[in-house]
DSSP file (Angstrom, degrees, kcal/mol; ACC not computed):
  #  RESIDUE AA STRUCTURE BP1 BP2  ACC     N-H-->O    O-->H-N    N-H-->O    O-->H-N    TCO  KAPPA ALPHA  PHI   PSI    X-CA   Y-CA   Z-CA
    1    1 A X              0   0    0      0, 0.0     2,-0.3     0, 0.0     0, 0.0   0.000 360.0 360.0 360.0 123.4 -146.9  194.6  -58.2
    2    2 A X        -     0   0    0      1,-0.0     2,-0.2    24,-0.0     0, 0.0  -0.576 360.0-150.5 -81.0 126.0 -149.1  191.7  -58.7
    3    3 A X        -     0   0    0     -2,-0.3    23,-0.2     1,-0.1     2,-0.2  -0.496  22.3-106.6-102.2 176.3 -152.7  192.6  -60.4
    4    4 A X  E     -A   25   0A   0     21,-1.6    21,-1.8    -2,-0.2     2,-0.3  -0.445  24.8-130.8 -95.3 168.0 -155.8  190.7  -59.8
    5    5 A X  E     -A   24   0A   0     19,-0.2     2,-0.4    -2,-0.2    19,-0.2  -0.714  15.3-158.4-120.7 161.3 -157.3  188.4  -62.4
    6    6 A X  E     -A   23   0A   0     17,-1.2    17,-2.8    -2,-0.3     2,-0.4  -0.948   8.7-148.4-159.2 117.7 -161.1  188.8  -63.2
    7    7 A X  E     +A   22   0A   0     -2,-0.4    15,-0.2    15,-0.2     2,-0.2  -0.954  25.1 176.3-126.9 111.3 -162.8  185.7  -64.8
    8    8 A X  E     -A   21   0A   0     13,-2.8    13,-3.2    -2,-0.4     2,-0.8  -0.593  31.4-128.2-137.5 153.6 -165.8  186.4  -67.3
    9    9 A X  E     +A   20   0A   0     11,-0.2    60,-0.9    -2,-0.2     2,-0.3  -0.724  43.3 145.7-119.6 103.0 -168.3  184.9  -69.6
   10   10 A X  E     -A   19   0A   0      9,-3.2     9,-0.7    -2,-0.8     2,-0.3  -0.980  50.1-101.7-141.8 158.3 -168.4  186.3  -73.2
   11   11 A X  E     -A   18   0A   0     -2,-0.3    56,-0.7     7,-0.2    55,-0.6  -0.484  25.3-147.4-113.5 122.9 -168.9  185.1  -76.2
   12   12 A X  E  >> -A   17   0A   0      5,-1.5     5,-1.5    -2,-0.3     4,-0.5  -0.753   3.7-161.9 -78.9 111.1 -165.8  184.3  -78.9
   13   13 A X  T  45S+     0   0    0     -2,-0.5    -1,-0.1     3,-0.2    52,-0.1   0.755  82.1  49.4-103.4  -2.9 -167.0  184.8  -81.6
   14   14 A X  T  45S+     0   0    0      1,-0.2    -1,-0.2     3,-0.1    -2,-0.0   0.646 119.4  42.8 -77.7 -11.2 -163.5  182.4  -83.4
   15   15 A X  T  45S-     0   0    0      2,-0.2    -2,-0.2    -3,-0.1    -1,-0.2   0.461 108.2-148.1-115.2  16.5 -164.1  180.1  -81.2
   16   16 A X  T  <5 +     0   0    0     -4,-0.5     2,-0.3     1,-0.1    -3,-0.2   0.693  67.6  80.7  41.3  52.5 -168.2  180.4  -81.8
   17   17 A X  E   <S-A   12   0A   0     -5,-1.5    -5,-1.5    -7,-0.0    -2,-0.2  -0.992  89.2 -92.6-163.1 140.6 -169.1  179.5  -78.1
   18   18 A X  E     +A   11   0A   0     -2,-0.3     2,-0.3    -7,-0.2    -7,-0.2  -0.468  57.6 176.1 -54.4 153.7 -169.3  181.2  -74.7
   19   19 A X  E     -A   10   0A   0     -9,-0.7    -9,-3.2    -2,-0.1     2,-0.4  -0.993  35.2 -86.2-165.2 144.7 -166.4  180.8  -73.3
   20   20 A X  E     +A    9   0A   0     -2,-0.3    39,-1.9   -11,-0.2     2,-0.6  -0.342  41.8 177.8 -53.7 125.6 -164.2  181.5  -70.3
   21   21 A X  E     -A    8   0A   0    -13,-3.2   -13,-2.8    -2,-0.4     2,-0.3  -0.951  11.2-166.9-137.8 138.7 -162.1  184.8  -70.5
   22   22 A X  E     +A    7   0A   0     -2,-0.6    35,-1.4   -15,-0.2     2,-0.3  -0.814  12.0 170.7-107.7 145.1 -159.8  186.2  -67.8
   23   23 A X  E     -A    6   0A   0    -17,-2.8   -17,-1.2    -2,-0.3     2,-0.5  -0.945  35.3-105.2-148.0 163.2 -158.1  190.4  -67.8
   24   24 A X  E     -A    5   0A   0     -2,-0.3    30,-0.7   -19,-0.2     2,-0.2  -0.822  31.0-165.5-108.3 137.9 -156.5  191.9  -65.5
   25   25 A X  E     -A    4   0A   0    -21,-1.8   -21,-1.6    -2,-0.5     2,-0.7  -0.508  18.3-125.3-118.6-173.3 -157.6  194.5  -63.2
   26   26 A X        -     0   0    0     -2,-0.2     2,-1.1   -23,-0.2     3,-0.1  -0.944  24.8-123.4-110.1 130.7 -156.0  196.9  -60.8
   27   27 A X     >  -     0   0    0     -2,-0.7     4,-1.4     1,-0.2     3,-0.4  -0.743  26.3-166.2 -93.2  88.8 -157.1  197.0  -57.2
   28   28 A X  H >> S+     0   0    0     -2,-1.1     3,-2.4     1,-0.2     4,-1.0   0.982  76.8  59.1 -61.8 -58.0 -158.0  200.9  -57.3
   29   29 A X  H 3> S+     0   0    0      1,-0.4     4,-0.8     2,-0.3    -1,-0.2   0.721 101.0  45.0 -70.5 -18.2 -158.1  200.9  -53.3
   30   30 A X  H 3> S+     0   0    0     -3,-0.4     4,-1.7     1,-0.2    -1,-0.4   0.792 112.7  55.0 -90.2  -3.9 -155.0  199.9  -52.2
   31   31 A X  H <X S+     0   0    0     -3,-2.4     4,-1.0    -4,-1.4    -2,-0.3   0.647 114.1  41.6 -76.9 -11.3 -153.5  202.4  -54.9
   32   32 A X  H >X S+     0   0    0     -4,-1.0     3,-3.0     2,-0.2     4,-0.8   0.774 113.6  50.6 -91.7 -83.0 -155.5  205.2  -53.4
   33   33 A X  H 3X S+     0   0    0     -4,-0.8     4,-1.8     1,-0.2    -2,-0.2   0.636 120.9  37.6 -35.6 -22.1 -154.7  203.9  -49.7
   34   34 A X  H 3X S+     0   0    0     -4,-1.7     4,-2.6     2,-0.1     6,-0.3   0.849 114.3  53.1 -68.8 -27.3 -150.8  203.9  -50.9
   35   35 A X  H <<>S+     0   0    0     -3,-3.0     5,-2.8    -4,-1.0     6,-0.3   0.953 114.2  41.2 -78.6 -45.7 -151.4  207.0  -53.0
   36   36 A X  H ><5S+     0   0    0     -4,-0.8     3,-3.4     2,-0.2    -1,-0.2   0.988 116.9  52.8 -59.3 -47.2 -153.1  209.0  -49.2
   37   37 A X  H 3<5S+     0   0    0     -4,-1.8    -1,-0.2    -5,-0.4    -2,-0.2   0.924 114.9  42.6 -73.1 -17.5 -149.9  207.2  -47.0
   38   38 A X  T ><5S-     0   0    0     -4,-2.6     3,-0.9    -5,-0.1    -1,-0.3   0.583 105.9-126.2 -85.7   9.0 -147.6  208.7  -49.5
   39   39 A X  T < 5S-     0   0    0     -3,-3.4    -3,-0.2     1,-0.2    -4,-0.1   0.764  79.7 -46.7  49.5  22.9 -149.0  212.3  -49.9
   40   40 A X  T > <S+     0   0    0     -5,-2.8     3,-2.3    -6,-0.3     4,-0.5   0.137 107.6 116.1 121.5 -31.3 -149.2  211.7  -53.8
   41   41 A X  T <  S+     0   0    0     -3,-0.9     4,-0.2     1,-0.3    -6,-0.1   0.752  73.2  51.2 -44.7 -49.3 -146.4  210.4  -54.4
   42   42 A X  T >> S+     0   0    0     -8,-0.2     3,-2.5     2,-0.2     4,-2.2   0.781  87.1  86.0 -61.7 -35.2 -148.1  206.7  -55.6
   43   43 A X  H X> S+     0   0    0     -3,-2.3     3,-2.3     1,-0.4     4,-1.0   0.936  84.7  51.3 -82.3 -57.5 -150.5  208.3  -58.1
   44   44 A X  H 3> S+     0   0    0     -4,-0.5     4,-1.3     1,-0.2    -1,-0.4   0.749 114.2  47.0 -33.4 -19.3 -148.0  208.4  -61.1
   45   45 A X  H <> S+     0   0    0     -3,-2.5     4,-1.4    -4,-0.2    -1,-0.2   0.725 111.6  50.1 -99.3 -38.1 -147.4  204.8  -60.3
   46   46 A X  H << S+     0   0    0     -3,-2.3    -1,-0.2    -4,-2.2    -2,-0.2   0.729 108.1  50.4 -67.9 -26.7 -151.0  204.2  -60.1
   47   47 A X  H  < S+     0   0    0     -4,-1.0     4,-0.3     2,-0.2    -2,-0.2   0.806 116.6  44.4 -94.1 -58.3 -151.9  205.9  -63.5
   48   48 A X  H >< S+     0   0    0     -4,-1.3     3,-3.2    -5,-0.3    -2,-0.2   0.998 113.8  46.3 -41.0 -73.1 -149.2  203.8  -65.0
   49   49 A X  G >< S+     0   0    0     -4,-1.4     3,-0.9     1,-0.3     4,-0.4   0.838 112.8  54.4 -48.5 -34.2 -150.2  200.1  -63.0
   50   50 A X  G 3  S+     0   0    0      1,-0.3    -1,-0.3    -5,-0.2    -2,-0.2   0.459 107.6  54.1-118.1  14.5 -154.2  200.9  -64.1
   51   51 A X  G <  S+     0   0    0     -3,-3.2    -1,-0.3    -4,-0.3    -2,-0.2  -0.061  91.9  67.7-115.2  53.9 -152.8  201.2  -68.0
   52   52 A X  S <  S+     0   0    0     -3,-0.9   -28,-0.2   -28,-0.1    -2,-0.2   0.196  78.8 114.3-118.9 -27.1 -151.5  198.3  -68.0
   53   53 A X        -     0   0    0     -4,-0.4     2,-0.3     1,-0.1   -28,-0.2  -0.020  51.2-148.9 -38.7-177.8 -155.2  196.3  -67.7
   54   54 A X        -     0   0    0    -30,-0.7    -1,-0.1     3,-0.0     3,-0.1  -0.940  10.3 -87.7-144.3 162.8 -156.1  194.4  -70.3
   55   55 A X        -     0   0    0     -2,-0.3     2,-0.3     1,-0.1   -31,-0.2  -0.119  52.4 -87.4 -57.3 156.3 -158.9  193.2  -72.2
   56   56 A X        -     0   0    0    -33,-0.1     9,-1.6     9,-0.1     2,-0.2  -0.651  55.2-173.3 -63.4 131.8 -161.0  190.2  -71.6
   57   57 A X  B     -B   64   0B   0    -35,-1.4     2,-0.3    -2,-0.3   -35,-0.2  -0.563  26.3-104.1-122.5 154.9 -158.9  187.2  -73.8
   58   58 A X     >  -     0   0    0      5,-1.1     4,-0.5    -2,-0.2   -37,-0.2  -0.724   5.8-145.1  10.1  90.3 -160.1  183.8  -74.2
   59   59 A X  T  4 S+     0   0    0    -39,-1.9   -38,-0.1    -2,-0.3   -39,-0.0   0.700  97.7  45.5 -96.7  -3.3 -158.9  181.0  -72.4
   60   60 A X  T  4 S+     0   0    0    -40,-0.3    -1,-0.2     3,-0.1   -39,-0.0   0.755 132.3   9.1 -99.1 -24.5 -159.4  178.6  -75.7
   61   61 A X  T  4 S-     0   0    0      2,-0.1    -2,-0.1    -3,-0.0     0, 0.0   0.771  87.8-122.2-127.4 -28.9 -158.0  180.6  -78.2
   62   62 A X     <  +     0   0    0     -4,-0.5    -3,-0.1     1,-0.4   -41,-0.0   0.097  61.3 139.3 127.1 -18.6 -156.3  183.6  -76.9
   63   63 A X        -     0   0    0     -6,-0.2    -5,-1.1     1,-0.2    -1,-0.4  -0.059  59.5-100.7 -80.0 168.7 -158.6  186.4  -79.0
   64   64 A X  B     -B   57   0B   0     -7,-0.2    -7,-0.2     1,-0.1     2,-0.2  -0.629  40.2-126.0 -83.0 130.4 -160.1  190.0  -77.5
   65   65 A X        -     0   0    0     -9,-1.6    -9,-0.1    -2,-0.2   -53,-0.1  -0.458  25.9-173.8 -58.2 148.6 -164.0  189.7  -76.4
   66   66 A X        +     0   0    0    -55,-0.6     2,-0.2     1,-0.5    -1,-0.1   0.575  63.1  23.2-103.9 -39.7 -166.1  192.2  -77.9
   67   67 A X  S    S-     0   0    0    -56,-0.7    -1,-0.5     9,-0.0     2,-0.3  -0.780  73.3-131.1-134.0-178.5 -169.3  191.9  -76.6
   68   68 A X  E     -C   75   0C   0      7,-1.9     7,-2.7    -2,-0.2     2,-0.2  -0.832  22.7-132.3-134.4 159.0 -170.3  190.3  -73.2
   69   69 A X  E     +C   74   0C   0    -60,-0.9     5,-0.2     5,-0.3   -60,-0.1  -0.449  24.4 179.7 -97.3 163.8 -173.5  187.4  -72.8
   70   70 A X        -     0   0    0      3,-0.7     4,-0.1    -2,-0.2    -2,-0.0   0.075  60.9 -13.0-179.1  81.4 -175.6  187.7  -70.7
   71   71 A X  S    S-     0   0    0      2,-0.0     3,-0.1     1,-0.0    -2,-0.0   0.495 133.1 -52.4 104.0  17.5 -178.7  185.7  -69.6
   72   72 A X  S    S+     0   0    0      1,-0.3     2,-0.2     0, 0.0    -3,-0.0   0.575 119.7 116.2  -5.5  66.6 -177.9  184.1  -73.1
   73   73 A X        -     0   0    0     -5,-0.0    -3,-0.7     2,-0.0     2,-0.4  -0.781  65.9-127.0 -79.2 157.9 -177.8  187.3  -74.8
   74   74 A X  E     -C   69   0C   0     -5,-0.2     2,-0.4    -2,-0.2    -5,-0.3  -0.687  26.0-174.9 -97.1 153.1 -175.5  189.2  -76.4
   75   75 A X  E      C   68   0C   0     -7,-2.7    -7,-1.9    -2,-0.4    -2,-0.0  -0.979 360.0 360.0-147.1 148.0 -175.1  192.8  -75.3
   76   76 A X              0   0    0     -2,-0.4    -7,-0.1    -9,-0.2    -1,-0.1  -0.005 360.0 360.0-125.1 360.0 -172.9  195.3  -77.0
């Protein structure tokens, strides 16, 4: 199942810069609308698929964000 990509601005602090960072997220409604046409059947499969996200990464250097910018601040 192909997850959706989610494109963020947070501050690296190895690469010392704002920077782009992409994670992946899960598209919670069409796992519920599979989860209703199956009578339940989907939600193990859904519980699995939405721990699979990941963190916001880097796209220059590869590292986990910590904190997120914003208005150029940092916020926690």
């Amino acid at each position: 199942m192909v997850m959706a990509t989610q494109q963020s601005v947070y501050y690296c602090e190895q690469c010392r810069k704002t920077t782009l960072h992409l994670e992946k997220k899960t598209d919670h409604l069409l796992h519920l609308l599979l989860s209703v046409v199956t009578a339940g059947v989907w939600i193990p499969v859904w519980v699995l698929i939405g721990m699979g996200t990941s963190d916001p990464r880097c796209t220059v250097c590869g590292r986990k964000a910590k904190y997120r910018t914003f208005r150029g601040y940092r916020r926690a």
